[in-house]
C-alpha positions in Angstrom: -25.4 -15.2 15.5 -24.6 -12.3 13.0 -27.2 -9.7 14.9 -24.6 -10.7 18.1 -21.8 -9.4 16.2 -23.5 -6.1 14.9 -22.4 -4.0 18.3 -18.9 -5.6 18.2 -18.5 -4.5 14.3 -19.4 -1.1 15.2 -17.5 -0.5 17.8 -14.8 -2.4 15.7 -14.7 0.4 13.3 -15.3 3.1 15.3 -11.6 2.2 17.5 -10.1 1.6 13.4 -10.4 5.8 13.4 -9.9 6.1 16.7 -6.3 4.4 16.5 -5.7 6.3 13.4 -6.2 9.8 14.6 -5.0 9.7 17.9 -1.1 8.8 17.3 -1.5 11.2 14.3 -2.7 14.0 16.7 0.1 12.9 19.4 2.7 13.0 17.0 1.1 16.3 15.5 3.8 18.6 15.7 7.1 16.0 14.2 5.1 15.1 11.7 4.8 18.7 10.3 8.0 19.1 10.7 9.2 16.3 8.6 7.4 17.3 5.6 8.5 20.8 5.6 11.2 19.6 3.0 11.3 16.3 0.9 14.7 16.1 2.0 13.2 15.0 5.0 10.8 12.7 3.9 12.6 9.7 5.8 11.8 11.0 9.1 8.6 11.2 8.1 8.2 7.7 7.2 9.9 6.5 10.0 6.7 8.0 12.0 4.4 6.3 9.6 5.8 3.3 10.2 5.2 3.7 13.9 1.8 5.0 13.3 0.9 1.6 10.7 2.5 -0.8 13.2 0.6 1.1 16.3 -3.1 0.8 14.4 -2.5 -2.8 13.8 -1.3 -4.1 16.9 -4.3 -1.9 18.3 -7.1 -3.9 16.1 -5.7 -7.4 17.3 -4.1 -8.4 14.1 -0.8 -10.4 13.9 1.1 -10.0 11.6 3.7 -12.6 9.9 5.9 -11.7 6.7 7.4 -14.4 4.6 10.4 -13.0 2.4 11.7 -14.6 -0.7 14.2 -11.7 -1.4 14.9 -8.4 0.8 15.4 -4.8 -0.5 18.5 -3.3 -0.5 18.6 0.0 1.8 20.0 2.2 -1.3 18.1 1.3 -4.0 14.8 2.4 -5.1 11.8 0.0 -6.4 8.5 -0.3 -7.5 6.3 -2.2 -4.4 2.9 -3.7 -5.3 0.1 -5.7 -3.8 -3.2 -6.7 -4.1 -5.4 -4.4 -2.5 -8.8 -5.8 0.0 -8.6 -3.5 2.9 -7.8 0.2 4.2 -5.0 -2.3 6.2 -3.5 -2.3 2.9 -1.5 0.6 3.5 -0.7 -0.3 7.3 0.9 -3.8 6.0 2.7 -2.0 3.1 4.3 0.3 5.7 5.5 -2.3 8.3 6.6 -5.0 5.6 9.1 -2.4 4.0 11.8 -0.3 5.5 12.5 1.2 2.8 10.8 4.6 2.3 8.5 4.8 -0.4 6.0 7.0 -1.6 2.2 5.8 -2.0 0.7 6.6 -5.5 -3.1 6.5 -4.3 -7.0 8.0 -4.8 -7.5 11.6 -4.7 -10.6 11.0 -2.5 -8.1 9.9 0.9 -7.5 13.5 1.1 -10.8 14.4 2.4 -10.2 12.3 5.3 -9.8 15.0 8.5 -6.5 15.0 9.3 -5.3 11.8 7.6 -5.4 13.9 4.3 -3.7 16.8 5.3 -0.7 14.5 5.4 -1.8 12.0 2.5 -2.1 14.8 0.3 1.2 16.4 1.2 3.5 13.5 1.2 1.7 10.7 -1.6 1.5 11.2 -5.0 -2.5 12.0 -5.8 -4.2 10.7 -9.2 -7.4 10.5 -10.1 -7.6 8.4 -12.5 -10.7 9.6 -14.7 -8.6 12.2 -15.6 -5.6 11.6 -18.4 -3.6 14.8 -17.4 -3.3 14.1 -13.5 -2.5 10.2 -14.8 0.6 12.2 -16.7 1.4 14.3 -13.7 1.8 11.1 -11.4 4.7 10.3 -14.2 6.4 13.2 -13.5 5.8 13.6 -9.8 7.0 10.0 -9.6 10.0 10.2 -11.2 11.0 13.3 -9.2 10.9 11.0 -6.1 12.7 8.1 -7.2 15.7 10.6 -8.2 15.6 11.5 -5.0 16.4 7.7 -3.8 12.7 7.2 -2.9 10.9 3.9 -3.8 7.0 3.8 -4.9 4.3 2.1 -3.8 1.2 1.4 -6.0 -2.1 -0.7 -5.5 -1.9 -1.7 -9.5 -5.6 -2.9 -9.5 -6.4 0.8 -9.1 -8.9 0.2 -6.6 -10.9 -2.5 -4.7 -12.6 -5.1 -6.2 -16.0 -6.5 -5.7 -15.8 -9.2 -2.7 -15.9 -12.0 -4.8 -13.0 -11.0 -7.2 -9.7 -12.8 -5.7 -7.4 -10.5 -8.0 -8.5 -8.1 -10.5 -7.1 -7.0 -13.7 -4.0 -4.5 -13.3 -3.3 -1.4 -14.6 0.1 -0.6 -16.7 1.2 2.6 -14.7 3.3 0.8 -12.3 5.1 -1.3 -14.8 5.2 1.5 -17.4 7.1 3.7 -14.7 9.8 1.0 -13.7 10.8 -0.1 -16.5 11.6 3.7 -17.2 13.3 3.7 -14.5 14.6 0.5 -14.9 13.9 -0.3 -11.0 12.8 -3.7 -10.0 9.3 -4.8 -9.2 8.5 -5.9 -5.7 5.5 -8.1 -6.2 3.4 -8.8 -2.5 1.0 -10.8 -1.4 -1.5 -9.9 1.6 -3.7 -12.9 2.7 -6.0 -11.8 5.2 -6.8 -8.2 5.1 -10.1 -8.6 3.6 -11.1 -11.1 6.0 -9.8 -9.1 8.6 -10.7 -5.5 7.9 -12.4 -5.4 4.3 -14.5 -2.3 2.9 -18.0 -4.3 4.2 -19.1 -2.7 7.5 -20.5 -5.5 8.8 -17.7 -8.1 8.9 -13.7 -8.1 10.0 -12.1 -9.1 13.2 -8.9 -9.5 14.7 -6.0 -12.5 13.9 -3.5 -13.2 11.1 -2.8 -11.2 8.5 -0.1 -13.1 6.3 1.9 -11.6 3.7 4.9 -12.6 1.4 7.3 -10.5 -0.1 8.1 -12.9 -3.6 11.5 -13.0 -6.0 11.8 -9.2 -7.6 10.9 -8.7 -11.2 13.9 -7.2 -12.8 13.5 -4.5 -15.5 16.9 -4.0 -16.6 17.1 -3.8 -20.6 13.2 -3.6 -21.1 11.5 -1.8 -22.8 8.1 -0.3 -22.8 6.5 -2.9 -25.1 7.8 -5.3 -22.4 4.9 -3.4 -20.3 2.4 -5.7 -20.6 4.6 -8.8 -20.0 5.7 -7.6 -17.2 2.6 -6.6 -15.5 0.8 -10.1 -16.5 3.9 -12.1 -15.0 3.6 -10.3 -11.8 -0.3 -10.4 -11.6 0.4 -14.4 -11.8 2.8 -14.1 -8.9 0.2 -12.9 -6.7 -3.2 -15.0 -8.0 -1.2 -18.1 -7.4 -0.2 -17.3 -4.1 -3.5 -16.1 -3.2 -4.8 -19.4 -4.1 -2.1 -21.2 -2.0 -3.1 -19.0 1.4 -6.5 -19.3 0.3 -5.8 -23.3 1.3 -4.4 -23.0 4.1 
């Protein structure tokens, strides 16, 4: 049966890069011009919305977003999730409308064209190296003054397949509770069954996500770091395992 589905996950990747390069080269020409200032960063994500929403109705995927609490348009916060799938990114950006920057890998910007924008409009780290983990601090904080929320994957990568949730890092917890902006824990339920990093595997249907209660970081303090991060790591493994059930 699998050696039937080889030439359907080819070509099921090959259309993945296909819809993400084509609306980016359509749209060529805005997009540039909403990154000529930060100012204008808004427009810009407006477009990557469009772009996120286009590549997943394109794969076959179906969306459905559960909400326990909904951001407020003038406030910043700190958006997580767990992180299976390059759809990652696609499902942050049509779950939210607030915009947010993406704190991610180094190693996207190599991507033809994808990176020329990833690189100019996300916040890079690469995270062997202490200094750039201090720039993200400072590159971060810049943003949010400027009313913009941040998105960070907190496991700091993918795990291996059979790892439901791995460990988090601090950064993200660190960095609102100096800012004293609330947490935005999210679950994603399908995207590694959908699209995950094996090549051989994926396929269209659900993908199932729920935005939980915020994590309020109002009068804590950094030692409250690691609390915080392990209470919203919980949130997410225990909704995992209830989607993993039904």
């Amino acid at each position: 049966m699998k050696l039937i589905k080889y030439p359907f996950w080819i070509l099921y990747r090959l259309w993945f890069y296909i819809l993400v390069t084509v609306p980016i080269i359509v749209l060529f020409p805005l997009l540039v011009i909403s990154i000529l200032k930060e100012s204008w960063y808004p427009y810009f994500f407006r477009l990557a919305r469009f772009w996120a929403a286009f590549i997943l109705v394109g794969m076959g995927f179906r969306w459905k977003i559960e909400r326990e609490e909904t951001p407020e348009k003038s406030k910043s916060y700190m958006f997580i999730a767990n992180h299976t799938s390059m759809t990652d990114i696609m499902l942050m950006l049509v779950c939210v409308k607030n915009p947010f920057v993406f704190v991610g890998k180094k190693e996207l910007a190599k991507i033809p064209l994808f990176g020329f924008f990833y690189k100019r409009t996300c916040i890079l780290v690469d995270r062997s190296s202490e200094k750039s983990r201090k720039a993200v601090f400072l590159r971060a904080q810049k943003r949010l003054r400027q009313g913009v929320s941040i998105c960070i994957f907190p496991e700091g990568g993918v795990p291996d397949e059979d790892i439901m949730l791995d460990e988090f890092k601090d950064g993200a917890f660190r960095l609102a509770i100096n800012h004293q902006i609330p947490v935005v824990p999210m679950t994603f339920a399908d995207n590694k069954k959908r699209f995950s990093y094996i090549f051989f595997s994926g396929g269209p249907g659900r993908m199932r996500a729920k935005i939980h209660k915020f994590l309020l970081t109002k009068d804590l303090k950094i030692t409250d770091t690691k609390t915080l991060n392990e209470k919203a790591r919980q949130i997410i493994l225990n909704q995992l395992i209830v989607f993993n059930k039904n």
